[in-house]
C-alpha positions as CSV (number, residue, x, y, z in Angstrom):
1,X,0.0,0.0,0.0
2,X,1.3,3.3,-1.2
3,X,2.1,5.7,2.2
4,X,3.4,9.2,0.3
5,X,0.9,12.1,-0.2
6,X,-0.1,11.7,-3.4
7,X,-1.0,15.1,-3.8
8,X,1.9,16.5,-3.0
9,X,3.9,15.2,-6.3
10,X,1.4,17.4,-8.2
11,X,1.7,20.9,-9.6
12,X,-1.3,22.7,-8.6
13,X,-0.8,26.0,-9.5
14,X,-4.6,27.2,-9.6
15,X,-5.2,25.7,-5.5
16,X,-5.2,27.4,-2.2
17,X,-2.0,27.1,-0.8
18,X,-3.7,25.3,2.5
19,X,-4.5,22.5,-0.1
20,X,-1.0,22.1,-1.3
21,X,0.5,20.7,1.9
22,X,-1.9,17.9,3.0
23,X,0.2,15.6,5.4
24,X,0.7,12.0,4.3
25,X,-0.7,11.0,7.7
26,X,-4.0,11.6,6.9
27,X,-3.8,9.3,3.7
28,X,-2.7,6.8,5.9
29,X,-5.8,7.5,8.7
30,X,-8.3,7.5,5.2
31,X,-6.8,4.1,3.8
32,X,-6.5,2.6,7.3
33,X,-9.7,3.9,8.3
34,X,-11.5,2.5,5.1
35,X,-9.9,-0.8,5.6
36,X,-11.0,-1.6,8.7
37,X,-14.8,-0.6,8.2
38,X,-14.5,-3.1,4.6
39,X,-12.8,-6.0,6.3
40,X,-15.9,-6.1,9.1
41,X,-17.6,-5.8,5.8
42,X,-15.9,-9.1,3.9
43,X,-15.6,-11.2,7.0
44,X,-19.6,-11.1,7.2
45,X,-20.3,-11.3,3.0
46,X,-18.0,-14.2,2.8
47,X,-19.5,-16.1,6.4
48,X,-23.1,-15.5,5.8
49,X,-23.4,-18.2,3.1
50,X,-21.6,-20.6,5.2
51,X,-24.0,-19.6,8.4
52,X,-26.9,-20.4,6.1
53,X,-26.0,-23.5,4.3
54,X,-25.3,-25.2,8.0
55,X,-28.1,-23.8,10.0
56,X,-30.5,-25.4,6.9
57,X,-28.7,-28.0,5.1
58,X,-29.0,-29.1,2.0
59,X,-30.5,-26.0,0.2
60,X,-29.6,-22.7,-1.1
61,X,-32.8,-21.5,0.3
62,X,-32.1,-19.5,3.8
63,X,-28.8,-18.1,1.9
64,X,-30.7,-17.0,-1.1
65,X,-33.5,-15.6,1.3
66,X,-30.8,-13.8,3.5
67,X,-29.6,-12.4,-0.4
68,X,-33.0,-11.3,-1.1
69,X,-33.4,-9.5,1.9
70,X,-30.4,-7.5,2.0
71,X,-30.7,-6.3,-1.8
72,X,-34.4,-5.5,-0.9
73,X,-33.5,-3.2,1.4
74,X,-30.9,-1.2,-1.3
75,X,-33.2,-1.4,-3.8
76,X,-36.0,0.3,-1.6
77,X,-34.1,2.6,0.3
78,X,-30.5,3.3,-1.4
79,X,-31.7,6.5,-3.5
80,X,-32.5,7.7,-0.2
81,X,-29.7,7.0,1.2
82,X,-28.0,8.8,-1.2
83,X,-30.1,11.6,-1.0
84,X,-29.6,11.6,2.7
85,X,-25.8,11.7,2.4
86,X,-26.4,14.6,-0.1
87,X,-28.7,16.5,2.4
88,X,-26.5,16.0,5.6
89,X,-23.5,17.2,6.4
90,X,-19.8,14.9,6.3
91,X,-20.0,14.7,9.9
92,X,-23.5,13.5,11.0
93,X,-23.3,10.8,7.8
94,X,-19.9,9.5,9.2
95,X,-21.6,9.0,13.0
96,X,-24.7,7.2,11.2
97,X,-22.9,5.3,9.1
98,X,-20.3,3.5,11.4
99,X,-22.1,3.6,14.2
100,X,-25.3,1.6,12.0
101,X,-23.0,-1.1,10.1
102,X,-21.1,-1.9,13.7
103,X,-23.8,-2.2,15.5
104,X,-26.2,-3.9,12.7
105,X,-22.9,-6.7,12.5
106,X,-22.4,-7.2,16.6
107,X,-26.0,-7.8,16.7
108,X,-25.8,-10.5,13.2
109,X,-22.8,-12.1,14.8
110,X,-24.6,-12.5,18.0
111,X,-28.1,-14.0,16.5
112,X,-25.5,-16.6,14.3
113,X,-24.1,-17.0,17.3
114,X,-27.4,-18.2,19.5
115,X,-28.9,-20.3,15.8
116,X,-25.6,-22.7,15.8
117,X,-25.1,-22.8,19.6
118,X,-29.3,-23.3,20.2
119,X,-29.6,-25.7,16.6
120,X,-32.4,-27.7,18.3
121,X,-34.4,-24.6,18.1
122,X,-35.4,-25.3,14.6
123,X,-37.7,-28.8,16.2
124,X,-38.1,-27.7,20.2
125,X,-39.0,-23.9,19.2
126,X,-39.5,-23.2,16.1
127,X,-40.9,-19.7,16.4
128,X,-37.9,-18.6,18.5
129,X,-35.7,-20.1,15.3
130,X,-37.6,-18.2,12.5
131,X,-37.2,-15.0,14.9
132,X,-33.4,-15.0,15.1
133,X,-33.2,-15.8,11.6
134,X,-35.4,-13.0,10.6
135,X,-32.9,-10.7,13.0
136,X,-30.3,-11.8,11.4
137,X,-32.0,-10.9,7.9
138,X,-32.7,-7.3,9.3
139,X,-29.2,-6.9,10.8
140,X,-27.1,-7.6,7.3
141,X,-30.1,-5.3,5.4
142,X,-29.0,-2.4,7.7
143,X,-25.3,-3.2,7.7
144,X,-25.2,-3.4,4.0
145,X,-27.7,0.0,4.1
146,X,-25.4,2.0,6.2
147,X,-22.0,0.6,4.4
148,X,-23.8,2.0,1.2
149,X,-23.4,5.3,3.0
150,X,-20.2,4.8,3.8
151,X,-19.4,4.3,0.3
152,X,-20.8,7.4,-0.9
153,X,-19.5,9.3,1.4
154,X,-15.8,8.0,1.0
155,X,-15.9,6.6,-2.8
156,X,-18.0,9.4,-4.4
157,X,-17.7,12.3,-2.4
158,X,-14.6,12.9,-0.3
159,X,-11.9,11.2,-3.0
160,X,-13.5,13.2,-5.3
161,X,-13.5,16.3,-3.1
162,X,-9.7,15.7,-2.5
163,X,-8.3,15.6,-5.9
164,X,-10.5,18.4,-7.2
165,X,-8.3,20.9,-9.1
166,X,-5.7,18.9,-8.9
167,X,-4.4,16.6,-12.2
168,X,-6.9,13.9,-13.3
169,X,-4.3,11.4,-12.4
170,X,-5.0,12.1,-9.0
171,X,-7.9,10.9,-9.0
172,X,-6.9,8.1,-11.0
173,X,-5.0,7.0,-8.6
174,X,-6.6,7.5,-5.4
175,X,-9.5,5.3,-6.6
176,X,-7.1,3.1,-7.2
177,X,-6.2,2.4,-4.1
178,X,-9.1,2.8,-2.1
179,X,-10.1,0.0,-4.3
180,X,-7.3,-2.0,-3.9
181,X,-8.1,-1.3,-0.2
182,X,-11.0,-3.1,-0.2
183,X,-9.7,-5.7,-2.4
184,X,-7.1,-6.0,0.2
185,X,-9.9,-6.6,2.7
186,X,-11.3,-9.2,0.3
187,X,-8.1,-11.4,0.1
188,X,-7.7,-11.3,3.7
189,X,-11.0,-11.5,5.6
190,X,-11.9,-14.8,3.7
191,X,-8.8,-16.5,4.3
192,X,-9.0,-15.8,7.6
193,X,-12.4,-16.5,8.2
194,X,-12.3,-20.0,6.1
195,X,-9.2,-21.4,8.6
196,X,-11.2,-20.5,11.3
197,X,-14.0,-21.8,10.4
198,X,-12.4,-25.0,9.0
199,X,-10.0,-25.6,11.8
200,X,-12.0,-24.0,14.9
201,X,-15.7,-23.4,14.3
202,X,-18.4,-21.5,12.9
203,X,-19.4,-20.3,16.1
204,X,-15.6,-18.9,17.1
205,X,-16.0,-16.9,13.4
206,X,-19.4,-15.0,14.2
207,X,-17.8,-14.4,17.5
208,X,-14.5,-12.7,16.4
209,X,-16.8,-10.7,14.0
210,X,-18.7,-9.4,16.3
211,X,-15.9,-8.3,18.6
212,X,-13.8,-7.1,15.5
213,X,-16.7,-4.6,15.1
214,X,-17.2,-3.6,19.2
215,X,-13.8,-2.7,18.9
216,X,-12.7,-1.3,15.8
217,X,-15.6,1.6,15.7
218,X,-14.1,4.0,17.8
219,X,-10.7,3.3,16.0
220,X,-12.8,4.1,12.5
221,X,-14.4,7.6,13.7
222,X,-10.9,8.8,15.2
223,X,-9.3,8.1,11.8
224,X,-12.0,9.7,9.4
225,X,-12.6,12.5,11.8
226,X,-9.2,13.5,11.5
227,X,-9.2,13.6,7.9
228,X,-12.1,15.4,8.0
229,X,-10.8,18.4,10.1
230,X,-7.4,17.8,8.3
231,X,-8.0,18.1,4.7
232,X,-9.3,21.7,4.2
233,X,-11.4,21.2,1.2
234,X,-13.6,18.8,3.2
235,X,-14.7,21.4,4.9
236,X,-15.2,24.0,2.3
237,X,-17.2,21.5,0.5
238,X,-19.4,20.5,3.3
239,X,-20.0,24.2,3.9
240,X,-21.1,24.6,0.1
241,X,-23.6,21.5,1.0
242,X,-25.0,23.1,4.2
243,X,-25.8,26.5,2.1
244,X,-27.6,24.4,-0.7
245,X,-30.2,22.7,2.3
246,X,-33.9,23.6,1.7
247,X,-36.0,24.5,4.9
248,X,-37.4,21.2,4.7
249,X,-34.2,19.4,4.4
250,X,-32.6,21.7,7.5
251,X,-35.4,20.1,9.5
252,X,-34.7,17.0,9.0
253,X,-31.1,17.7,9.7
254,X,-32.1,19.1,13.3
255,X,-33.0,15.7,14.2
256,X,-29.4,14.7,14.3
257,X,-28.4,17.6,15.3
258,X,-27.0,18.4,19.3
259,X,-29.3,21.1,20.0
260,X,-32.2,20.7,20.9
261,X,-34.7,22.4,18.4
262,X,-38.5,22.1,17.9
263,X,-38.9,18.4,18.2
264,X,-42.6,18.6,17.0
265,X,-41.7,20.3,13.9
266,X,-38.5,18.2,13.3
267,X,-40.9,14.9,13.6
268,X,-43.2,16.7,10.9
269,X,-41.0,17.5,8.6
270,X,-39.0,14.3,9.0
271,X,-42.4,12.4,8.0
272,X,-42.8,15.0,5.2
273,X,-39.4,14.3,4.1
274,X,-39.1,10.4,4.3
275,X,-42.8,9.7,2.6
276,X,-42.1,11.9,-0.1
277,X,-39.0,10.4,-1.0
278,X,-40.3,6.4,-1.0
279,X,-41.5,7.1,-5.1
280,X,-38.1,8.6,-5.8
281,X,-38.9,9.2,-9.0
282,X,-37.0,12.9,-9.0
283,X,-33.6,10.9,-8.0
284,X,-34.3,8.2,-10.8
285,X,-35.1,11.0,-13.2
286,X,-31.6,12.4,-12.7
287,X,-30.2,9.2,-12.6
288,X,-31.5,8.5,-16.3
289,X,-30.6,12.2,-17.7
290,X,-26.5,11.2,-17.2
291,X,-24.6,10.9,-20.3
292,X,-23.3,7.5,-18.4
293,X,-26.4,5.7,-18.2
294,X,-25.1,2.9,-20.4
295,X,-22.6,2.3,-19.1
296,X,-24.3,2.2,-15.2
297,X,-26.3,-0.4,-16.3
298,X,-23.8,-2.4,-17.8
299,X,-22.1,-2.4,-14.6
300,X,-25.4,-3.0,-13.1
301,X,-25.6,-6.1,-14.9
302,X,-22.6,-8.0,-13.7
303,X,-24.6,-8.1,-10.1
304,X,-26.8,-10.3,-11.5
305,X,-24.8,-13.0,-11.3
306,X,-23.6,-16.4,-9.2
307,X,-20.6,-16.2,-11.4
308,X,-19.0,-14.4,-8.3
309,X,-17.7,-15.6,-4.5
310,X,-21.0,-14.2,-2.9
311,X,-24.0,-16.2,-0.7
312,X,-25.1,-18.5,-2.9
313,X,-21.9,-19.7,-4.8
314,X,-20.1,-20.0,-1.6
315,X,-23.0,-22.5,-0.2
316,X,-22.7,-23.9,-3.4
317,X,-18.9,-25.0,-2.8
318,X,-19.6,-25.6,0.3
319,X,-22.0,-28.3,-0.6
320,X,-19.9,-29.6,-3.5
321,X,-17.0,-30.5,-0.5
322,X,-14.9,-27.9,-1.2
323,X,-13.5,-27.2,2.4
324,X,-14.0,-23.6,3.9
325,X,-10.7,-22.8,3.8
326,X,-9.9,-23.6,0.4
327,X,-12.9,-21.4,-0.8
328,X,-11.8,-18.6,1.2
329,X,-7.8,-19.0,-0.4
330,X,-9.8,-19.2,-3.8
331,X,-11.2,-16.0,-2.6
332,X,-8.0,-14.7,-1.6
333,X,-6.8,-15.5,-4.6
334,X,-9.5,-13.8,-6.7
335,X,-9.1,-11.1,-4.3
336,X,-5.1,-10.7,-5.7
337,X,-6.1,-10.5,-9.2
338,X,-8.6,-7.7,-8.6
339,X,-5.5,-6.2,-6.6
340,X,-3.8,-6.6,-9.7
341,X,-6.4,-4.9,-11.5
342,X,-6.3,-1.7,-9.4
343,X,-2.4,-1.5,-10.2
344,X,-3.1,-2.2,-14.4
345,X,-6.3,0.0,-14.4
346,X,-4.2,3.4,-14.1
347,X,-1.5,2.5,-16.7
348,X,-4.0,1.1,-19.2
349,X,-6.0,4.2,-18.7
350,X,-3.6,6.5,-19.2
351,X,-2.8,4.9,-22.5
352,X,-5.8,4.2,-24.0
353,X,-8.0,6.4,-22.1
354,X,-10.7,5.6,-19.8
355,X,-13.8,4.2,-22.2
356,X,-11.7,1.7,-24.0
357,X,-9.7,0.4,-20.8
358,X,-13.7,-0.2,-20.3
359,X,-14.5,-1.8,-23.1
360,X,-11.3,-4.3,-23.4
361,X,-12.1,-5.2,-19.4
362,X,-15.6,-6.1,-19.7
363,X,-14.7,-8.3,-22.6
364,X,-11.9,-9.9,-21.0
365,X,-14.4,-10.8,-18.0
366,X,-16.8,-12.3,-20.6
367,X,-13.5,-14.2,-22.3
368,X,-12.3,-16.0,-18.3
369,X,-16.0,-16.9,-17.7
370,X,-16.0,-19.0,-20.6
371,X,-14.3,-21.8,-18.5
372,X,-17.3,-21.7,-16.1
373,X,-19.4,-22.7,-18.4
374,X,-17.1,-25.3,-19.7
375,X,-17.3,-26.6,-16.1
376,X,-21.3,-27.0,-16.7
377,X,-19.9,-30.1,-18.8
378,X,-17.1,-31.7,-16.6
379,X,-18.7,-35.0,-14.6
380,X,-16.4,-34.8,-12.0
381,X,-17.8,-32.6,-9.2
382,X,-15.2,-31.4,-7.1
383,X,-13.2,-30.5,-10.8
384,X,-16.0,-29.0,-11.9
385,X,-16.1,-26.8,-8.8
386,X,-12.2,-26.1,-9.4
387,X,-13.0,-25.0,-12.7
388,X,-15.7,-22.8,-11.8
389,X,-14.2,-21.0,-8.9
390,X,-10.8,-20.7,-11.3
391,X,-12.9,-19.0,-13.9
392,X,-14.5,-16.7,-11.8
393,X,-11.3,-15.8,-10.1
394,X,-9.2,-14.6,-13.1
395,X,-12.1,-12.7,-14.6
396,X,-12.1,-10.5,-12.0
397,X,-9.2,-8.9,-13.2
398,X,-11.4,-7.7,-16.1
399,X,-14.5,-7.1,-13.8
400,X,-12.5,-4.1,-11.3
401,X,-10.9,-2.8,-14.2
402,X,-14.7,-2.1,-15.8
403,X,-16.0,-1.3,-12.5
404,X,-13.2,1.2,-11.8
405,X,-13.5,2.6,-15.1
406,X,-17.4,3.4,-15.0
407,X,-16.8,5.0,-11.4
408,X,-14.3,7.5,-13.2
409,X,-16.8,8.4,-15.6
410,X,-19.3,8.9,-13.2
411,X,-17.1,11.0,-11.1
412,X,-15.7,13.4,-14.4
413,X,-19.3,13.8,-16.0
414,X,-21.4,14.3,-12.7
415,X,-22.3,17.3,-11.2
416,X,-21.1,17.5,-7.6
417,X,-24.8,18.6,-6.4
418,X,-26.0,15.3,-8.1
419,X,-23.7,12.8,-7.0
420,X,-24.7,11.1,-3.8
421,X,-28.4,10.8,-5.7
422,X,-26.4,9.3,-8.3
423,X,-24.6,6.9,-6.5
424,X,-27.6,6.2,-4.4
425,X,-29.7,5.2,-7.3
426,X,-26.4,3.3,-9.4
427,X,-26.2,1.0,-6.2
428,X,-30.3,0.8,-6.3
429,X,-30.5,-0.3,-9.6
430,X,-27.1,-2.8,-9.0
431,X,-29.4,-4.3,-5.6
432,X,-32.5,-4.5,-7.4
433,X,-30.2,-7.0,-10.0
434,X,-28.3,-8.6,-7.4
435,X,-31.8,-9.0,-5.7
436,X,-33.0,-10.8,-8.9
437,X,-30.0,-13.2,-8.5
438,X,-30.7,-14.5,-5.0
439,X,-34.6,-14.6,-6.4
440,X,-33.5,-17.0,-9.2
441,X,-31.5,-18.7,-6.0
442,X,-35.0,-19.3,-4.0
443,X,-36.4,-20.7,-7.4
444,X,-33.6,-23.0,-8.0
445,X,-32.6,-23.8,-4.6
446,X,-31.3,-27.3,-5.3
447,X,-27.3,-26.9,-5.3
448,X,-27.2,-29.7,-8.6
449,X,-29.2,-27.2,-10.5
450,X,-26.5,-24.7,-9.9
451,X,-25.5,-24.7,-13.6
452,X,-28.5,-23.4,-14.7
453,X,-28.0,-20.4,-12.9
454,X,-24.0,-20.3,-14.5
455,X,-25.7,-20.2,-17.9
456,X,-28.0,-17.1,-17.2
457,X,-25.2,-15.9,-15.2
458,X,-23.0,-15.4,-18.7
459,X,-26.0,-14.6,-20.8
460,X,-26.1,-11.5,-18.7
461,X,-22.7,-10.7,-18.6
462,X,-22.8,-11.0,-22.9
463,X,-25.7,-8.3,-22.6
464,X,-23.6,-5.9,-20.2
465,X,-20.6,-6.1,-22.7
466,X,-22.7,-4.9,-25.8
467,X,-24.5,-2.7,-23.8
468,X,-21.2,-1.1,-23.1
469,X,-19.9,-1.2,-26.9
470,X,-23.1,0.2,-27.5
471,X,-21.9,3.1,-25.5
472,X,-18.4,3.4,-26.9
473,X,-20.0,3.3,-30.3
474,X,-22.3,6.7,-29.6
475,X,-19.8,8.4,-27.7
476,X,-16.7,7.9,-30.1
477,X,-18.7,6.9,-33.5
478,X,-16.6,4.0,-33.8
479,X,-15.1,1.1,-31.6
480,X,-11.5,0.7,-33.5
481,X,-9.0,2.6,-35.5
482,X,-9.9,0.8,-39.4
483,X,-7.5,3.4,-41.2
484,X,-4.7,2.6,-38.7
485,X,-5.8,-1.4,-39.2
486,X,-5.3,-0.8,-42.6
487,X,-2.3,0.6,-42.4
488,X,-0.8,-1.7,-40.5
489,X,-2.1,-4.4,-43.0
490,X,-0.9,-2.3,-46.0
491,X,2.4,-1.9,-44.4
492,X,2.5,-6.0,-43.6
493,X,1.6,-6.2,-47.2
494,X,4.6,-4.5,-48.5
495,X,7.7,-5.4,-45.8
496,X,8.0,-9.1,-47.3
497,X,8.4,-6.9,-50.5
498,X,11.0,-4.3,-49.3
499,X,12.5,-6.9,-47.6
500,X,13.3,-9.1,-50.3
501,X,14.5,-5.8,-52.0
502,X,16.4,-4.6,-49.5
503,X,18.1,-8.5,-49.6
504,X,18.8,-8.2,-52.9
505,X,20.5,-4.9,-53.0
506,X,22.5,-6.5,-50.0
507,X,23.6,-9.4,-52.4
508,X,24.6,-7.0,-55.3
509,X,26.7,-4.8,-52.7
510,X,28.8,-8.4,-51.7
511,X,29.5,-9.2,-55.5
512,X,30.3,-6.2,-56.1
513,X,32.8,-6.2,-53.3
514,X,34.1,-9.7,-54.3
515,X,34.9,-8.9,-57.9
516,X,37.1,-6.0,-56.8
């Protein structure tokens, strides 16, 4: 992980001098700080499936329920989230955020906790069983809710914020490495989560995760606080958001606020507020206006998809006899290659340019997953399940390269006042997809059938990739260079020719010299 300022290789002649000098600490307290909130994150996404699978055997169905529920919740409430980072200010998001995803995971790991310690609920009590299962199902819906904000905040406003006036390479390579961040998080959690759950127990793995997150949220708000009152620009920016708040949107605001206020008319216009948002037809309306709408849903289409180490692929392996910890390395490595794809992205980009590094990733997704369908045909059931998660694995080298180029064309063609709705509604529409998968899950809940869902899986990936062409095709009226391809074939044409000339000439030059 890079530790110098990356802002402070930069000319920045047109900035503030305040911006010009931001210590390399507070990088460090911004990368550190996202890293820890993401690998609370990872260690739950990649246990869940596990939980499921072992407290009902046999069946994708509690994991793909679990799936549906916490993509219901995004797809109903993340444009309002996104609104709602838009409309409060950087420090009253942060407090809701962390405080919501720590709490909504203490209080998942300790209902895990009680299902596998208390398993003859499910025949002694089976209304206390359904309960703590449908807490669980709550808990993850708010965690993922509130680590939605926590992306906005971070991912789409203050990187963004950071690097503006500053050389687009900046921000280039600052989303680089908050992705590779995460990535980081998504190599290690698993691993560490699968040889504890392989060599220990399930029940020692929801514990540790729900004392990682009792213990690392006060770490979490020290960090991003101090980046917060570090960074100058932060500041300036949230102040540009508080004089944009409507009277409406102030009252909701003095709900979270420390003073006291008139609670009646806080409570009235929070009602006002929250009902007229449920349509969100306003933030959906933006959404669709964006010259990158294409391209949004493109990248909304590879969430709809078992082609991927989430819930349902995870039970999947899991009931093929793959051992935990050999899914969670096969994570891991996964999780190196997208690493890999945050160190290519930047160089391929600033070669080629952002739309085509986009176009030549998705394709080389679609190209990798072409072995997982190949594994659709393989008898053997433990090589098929090789194959598959070794397909899936290297095309994620293609998938963060596409997904890092979309979020950097989102980010240059965005208005700032639009991007939390924005971002709210891209990871609406990405849930409402996802949620699709895990609904295709409850349908075909019988783990043999898995290949069925592989084979939709790719079909959707195929559409996301011309979708995206599609969009390279309006925006640059063509998708390759014919008059250089001719050129180069012209020119292939004639080097055999000049070649043989060239040898000839050579041959007359050594007679020549041997007769005198």
């Amino acid at each position: 992980m890079e530790r110098e300022p990356l802002l402070a290789k930069q000319e920045k002649p047109s900035l503030d001098t305040q911006h010009n000098s931001i210590p390399s600490s507070l990088f460090t307290y911004l990368y550190v700080g996202h890293f820890l909130a993401r690998w609370g994150a990872r260690m739950w996404e990649f246990s869940v499936g596990l939980y499921m699978i072992n407290i009902w055997p046999n069946s994708l169905l509690f994991a793909a329920i679990y799936g549906v529920a916490e993509a219901s919740s995004t797809v109903l409430f993340g444009a309002i989230v996104g609104q709602w980072v838009d409309r409060l200010t950087y420090v009253k998001v942060l407090r809701l955020w962390l405080v919501a995803q720590n709490l909504a995971y203490i209080i998942a790991g300790g209902t895990v906790i009680a299902l596998l310690k208390f398993s003859f609920l499910k025949s002694t009590n089976f209304t206390a069983f359904i309960f703590l299962v449908i807490l669980t199902n709550v808990s993850g819906a708010i965690a993922a809710l509130s680590t939605l904000a926590g992306t906005i905040l971070i991912e789409r406003e203050w990187v963004v914020v950071i690097s503006e006036g500053h050389p687009p390479e900046t921000l280039t390579k600052l989303n680089s490495i908050i992705r590779r961040i995460d990535l980081i998080s998504k190599l290690g959690a698993p691993v560490l989560s699968g040889f504890v759950i392989s060599f220990v127990s399930l029940t020692s793995s929801a514990v540790s995760l729900a004392l990682w997150n009792a213990i690392t949220i006060w770490v979490e708000y020290w960090l991003f606080i101090s980046v917060y009152n570090g960074i100058p620009a932060l500041g300036e920016s949230n102040q540009r958001r508080v004089s944009r708040l409507s009277p409406s949107v102030e009252g909701t605001e003095s709900l979270l606020s420390d003073d006291g206020g008139n609670s009646a008319l806080a409570e009235e216009s929070c009602f006002m507020s929250i009902f007229g948002w449920i349509p969100c037809f306003d933030a959906w309306k933006v959404y669709w206006q964006q010259d990158v709408v294409l391209p949004g849903l493109a990248l909304a289409l590879l969430y709809f998809t078992v082609l991927s180490f989430g819930t349902l692929m995870t039970a999947t392996l899991e009931w093929e006899g793959v051992p935990a910890y050999v899914i969670g390395l096969a994570r891991g490595v996964s999780a190196v290659i997208g690493i890999a794809a945050t160190v290519v992205y930047p160089i391929l980009q600033s070669r080629i340019s952002t739309l085509r590094t986009g176009l030549w990733s998705i394709w080389f997704q679609w190209f990798c997953l072409i072995l997982c369908v190949s594994s659709i045909f393989v008898q053997n059931g433990l090589l098929s399940a090789y194959m598959l998660m070794a397909g899936v694995a290297t095309s994620r080298l293609g998938l963060w390269m596409f997904d890092l180029s979309v979020i950097q064309q989102m980010q240059d063609r965005v208005l700032e006042s639009d991007r939390g709705v924005v971002g709210g509604v891209q990871n609406s529409l990405q849930s409402i997809l996802d949620l699709m998968t895990y609904v295709m899950g409850i349908i075909i809940s019988n783990p043999q059938d898995f290949w069925q869902l592989t084979l939709i899986s790719f079909m959707l990936v195929t559409l996301a990739a011309l979708l995206y062409t599609v969009h390279i095709c309006r925006v640059r009226k063509h998708l390759f260079h014919f008059e250089k391809l001719f050129s180069w074939i012209q020119w292939s044409i004639r080097s055999p020719e000049k070649a043989e000339m060239h040898t000839q000439v050579e041959r007359v030059e050594v007679l020549a010299s041997n007769e005198s």
